[in-house]
C-alpha positions in Angstrom: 0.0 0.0 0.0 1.4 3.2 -0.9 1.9 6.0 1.7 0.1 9.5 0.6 3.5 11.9 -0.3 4.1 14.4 1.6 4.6 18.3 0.7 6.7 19.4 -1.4 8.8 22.6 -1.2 10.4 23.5 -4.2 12.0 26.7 -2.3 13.9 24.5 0.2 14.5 21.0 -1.4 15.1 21.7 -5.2 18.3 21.4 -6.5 18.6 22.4 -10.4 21.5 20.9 -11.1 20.7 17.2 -10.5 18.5 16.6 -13.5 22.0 17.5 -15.5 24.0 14.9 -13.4 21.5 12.3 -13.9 21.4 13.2 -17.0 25.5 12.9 -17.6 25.7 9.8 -15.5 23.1 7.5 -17.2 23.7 9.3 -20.8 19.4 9.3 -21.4 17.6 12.8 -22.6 15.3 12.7 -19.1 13.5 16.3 -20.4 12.2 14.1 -23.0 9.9 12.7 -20.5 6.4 13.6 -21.1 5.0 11.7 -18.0 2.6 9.3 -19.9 3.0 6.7 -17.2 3.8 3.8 -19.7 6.4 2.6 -17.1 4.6 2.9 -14.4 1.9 0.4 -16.1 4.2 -1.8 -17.2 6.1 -2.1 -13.7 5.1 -5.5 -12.0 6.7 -4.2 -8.6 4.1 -0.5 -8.7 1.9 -2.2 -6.0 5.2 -2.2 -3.6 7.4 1.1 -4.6 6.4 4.4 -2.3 6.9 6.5 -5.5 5.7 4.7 -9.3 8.7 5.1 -11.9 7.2 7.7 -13.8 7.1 10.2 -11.0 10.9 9.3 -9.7 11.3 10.5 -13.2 9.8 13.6 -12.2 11.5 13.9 -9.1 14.8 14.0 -11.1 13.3 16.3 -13.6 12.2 19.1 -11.1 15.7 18.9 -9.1 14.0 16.9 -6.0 17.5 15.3 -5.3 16.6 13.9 -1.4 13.4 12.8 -2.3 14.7 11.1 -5.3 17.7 9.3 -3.9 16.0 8.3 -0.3 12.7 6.8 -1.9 12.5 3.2 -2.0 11.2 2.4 -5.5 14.7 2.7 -6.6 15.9 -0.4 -4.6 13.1 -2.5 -5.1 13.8 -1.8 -8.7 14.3 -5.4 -10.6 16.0 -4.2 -13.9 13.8 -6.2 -16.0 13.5 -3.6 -18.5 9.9 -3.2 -19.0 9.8 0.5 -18.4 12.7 0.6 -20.9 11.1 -1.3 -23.7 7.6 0.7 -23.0 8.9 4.1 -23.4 7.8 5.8 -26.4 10.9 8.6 -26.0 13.6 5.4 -26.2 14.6 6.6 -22.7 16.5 3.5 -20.5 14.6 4.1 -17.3 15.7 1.2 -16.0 19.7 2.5 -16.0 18.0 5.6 -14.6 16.8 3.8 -11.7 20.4 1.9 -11.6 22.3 5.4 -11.4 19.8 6.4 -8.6 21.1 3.6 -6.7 24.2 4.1 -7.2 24.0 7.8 -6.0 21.4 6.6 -3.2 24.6 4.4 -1.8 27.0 7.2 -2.2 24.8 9.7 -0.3 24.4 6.8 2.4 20.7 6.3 1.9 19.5 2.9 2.3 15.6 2.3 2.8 15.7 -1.4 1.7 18.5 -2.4 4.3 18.0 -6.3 2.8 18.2 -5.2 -0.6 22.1 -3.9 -0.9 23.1 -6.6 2.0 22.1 -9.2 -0.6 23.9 -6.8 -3.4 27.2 -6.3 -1.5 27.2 -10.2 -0.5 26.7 -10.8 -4.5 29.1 -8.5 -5.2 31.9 -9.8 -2.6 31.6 -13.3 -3.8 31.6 -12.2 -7.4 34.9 -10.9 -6.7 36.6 -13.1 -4.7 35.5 -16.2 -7.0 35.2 -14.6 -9.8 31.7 -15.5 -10.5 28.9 -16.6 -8.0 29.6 -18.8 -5.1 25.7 -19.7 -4.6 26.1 -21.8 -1.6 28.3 -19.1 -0.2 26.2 -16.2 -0.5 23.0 -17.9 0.8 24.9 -18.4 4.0 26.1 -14.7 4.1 23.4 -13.0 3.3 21.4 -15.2 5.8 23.8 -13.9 8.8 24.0 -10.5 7.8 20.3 -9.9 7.2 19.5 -11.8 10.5 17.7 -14.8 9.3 20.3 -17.3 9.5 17.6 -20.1 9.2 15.3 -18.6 6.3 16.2 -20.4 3.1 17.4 -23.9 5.6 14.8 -26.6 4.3 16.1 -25.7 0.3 19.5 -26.9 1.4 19.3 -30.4 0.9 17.1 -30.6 -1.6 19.0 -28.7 -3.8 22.3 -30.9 -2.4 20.6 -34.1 -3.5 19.8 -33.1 -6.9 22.8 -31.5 -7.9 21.6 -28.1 -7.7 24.3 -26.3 -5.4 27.9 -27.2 -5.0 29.6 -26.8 -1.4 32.5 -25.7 -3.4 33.1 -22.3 -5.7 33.2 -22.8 -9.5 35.6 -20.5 -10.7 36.5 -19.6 -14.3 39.0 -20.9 -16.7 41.8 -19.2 -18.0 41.8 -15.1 -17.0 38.3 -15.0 -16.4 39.1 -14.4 -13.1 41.8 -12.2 -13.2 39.0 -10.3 -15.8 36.4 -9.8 -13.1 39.0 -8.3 -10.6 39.9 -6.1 -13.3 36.5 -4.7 -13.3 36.4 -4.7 -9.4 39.5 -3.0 -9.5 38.5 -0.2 -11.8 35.5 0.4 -9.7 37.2 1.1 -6.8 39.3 3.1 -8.3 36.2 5.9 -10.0 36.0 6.0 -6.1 38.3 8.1 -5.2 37.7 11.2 -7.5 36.4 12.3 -10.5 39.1 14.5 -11.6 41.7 11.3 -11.2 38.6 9.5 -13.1 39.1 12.0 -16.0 42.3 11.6 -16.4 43.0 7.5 -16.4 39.7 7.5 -18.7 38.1 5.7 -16.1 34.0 5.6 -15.8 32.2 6.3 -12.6 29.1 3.8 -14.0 31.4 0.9 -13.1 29.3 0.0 -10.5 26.1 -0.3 -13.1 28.5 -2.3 -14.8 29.4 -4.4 -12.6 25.9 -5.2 -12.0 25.2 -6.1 -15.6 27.5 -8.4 -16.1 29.5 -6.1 -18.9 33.0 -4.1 -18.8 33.4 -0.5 -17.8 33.3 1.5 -21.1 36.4 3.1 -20.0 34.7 6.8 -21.1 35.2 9.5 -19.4 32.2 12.0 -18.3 31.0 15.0 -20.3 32.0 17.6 -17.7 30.1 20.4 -20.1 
């Protein structure tokens, strides 16, 4: 059930320049936006966000940086792409909703508590393995999000019927030495975006991380 929004004072809580760095960091026209509420409609998680995808769009386009980046829409966000693929501007919502995250984490805002335990859990076994240690992150992610008993009576099930290996998988050849390289990058668009600038390194990497692809090594539009 959705919670009524509360006031909104543009004189006290706008900020005009985040639209722009939305803007710069996803690399989508977000004026474009006409508000038709074809991603809202097509989003199968609507009935749980506090604030519909079409009016975190709005948020970002009238400069409502706090309300934007503390909502919880953005974390419950699945990436499936159906806002995406519904938009009749071609705008990527969904990598929208993935740089809000991303800024949401920097600016220490974390609504969905479960949500980026689970993500940083992925995310650590991903880079120590170098791909998904399922048995291992179940266990994790169970401790740190105080359930250690939640997903218990799957265990041997899955055991039986060869669906879970007590051991990591890791890849062949330099795929893990690939990953780290990614990991590594990533860590390093931390500490700055002038030092970013000048090794060509993207401040996305996170996003990329989280899709599976390679940093595009590009460097921000500054203009």
């Amino acid at each position: 059930m959705q919670t009524p929004p509360r006031p909104v004072d543009l004189a006290d809580d706008r900020d005009p320049a985040f639209q722009a760095e939305v803007a710069r960091r996803s690399g989508q026209a977000l004026a474009s936006c006409y508000q038709c509420g074809n991603c809202t409609a097509g989003c199968v998680f609507t009935p749980d966000y506090d604030i519909p995808v079409h009016q975190v769009m709005r948020l970002v386009q009238v400069g409502l940086r706090k309300r934007a980046l503390a909502c919880r829409a953005i974390w419950l966000c699945a990436t499936c792409q159906a806002c995406t693929t519904r938009c009749p501007n071609n705008i990527d919502v969904a990598k929208v909703m993935d740089v809000l995250r991303h800024m949401a984490r920097l600016a220490g805002h974390a609504p969905e508590p479960n949500v980026k335990t689970f993500t940083d859990s992925f995310l650590s076994s991903v880079a120590k393995h170098g791909r998904v240690f399922e048995a291992g992150l179940a266990a994790v992610f169970a401790l740190k999000s105080g359930k250690p008993l939640q997903d218990a009576s799957l265990g041997l099930p899955m055991l039986t019927r060869g669906k879970l290996s007590l051991t990591p998988h890791e890849p062949e050849g330099n795929g893990k030495a690939e990953v780290a390289a990614i990991f590594s990058r990533f860590r390093f668009a931390g500490q700055g975006a002038s030092r970013c600038a000048d090794q060509g390194v993207s401040r996305n990497s996170h996003d990329d991380v989280q899709r599976g692809g390679k940093p595009s090594g590009k460097t921000e539009d500054k203009r």
